[in-house]
C-alpha positions as CSV (number, residue, x, y, z in Angstrom):
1,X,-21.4,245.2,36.6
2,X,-20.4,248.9,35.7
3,X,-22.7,251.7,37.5
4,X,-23.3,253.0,33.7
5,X,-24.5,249.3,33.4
6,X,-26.9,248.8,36.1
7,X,-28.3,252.3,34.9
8,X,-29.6,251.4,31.6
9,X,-30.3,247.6,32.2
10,X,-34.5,247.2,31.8
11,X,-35.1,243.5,33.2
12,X,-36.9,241.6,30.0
13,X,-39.4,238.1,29.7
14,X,-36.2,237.3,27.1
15,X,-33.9,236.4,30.1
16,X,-34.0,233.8,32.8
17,X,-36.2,234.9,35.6
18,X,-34.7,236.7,38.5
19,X,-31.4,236.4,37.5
20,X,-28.9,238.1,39.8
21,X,-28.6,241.5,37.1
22,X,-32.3,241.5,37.6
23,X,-32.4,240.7,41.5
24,X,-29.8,243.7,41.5
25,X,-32.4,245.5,39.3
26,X,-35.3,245.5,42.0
27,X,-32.9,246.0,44.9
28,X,-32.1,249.4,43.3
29,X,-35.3,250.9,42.7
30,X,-36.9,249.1,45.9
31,X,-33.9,251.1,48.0
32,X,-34.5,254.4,46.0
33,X,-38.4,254.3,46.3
34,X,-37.2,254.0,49.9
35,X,-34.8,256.6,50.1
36,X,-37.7,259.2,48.8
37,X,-40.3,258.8,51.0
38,X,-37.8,259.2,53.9
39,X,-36.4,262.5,52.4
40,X,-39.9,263.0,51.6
41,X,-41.1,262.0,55.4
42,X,-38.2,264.6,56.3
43,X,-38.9,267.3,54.7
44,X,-43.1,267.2,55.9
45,X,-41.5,266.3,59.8
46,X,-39.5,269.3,59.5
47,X,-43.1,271.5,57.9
48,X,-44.9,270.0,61.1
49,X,-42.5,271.7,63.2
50,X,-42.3,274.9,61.5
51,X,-46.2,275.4,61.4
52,X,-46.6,274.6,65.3
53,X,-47.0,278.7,65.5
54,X,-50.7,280.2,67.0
55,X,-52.6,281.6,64.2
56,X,-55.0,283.9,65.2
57,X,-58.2,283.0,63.2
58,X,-59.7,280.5,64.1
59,X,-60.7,279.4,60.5
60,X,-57.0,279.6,59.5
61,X,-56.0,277.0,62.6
62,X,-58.7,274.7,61.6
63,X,-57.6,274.8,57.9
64,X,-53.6,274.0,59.1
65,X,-55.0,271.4,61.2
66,X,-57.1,269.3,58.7
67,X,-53.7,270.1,56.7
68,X,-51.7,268.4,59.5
69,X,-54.3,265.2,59.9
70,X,-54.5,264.9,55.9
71,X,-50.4,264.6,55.7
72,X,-50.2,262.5,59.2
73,X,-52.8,260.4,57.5
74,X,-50.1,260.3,54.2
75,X,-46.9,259.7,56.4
76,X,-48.8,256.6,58.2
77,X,-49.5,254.8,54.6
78,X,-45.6,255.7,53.6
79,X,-44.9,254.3,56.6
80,X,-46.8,251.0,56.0
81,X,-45.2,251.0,52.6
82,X,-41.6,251.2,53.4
83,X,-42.4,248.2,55.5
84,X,-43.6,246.4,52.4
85,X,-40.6,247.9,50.7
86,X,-38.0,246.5,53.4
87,X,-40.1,242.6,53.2
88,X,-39.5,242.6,49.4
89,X,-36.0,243.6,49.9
90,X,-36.0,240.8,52.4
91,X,-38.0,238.0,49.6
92,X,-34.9,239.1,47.4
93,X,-32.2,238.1,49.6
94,X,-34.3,235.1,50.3
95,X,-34.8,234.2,46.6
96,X,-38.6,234.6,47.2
97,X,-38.7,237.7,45.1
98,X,-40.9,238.1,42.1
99,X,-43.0,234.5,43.2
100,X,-46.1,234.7,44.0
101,X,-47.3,233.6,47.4
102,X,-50.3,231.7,46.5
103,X,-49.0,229.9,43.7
104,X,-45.5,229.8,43.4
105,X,-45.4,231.3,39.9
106,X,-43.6,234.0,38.3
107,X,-45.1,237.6,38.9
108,X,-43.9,239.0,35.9
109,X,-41.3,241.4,35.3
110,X,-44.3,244.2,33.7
111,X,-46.0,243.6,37.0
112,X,-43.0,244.1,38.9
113,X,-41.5,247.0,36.9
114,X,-45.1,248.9,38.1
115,X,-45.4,247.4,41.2
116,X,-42.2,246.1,42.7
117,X,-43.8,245.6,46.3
118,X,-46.5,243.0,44.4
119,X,-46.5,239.4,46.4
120,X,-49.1,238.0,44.0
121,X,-49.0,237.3,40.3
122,X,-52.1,239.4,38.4
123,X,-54.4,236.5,38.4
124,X,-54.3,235.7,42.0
125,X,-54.5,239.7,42.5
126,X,-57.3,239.8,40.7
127,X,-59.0,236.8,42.0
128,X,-58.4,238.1,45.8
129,X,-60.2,241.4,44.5
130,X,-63.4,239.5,43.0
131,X,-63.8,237.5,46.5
132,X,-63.0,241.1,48.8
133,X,-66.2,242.0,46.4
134,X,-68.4,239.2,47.2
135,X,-67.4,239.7,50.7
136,X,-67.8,243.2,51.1
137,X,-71.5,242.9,48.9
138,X,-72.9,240.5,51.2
């Protein structure tokens, strides 16, 4: 398959289920999602660095540092997420990809398109939502 090719292909329900052009598909944008939170990573490393200067008043260092905690916080959940990034890179060289874990089903390739990292299909998401209500009510 041609670069051009792989470029405009949109995976569709009207075509077997994770076939290879659409295991090829997720691959892709699981590796550029990737690529731009490490160039995005970079660049705010790079903004920590820079900023490390004294400032004076002391409302302007307390403002820089709630700055600093707020994107440390942000790195630490892009961090979590490339790791769920590189496991469904690994389901798809496993031929786990685009299953859900609880049941074995498809996910769905509209699920997947918004969600590419998903490991359940929407009813078992949603089902795991209702009891983390019931859990978190009681």
């Amino acid at each position: 398959m041609s670069e051009a090719e792989v470029e405009e292909y949109r995976p569709s329900e009207d075509e077997p289920f994770m076939n290879e052009r659409q295991k090829e598909y997720f691959r892709r944008k699981l590796l550029e999602w990737k690529q731009d939170i490490l160039r995005e990573s970079k660049g705010t490393l790079d903004q920590l660095q820079e900023d490390n200067h004294n400032l004076p008043d002391l409302t302007d260092r307390a403002s820089s540092e709630a700055e600093k905690a707020l994107e440390l916080r942000t790195r630490d959940r892009q961090r979590k997420l490339i790791a769920k990034i590189d496991a469904a890179l690994r389901r798809i060289e496993t031929g786990e990809y685009g299953y859900c874990e609880e049941t074995g089903e498809p996910i769905g390739i509209r699920r997947l398109e918004a969600r590419p990292i998903a490991t359940l299909s929407l009813e078992a998401q949603e089902r795991h939502e209702r009891q983390e209500k019931v859990h978190r009510d009681d």
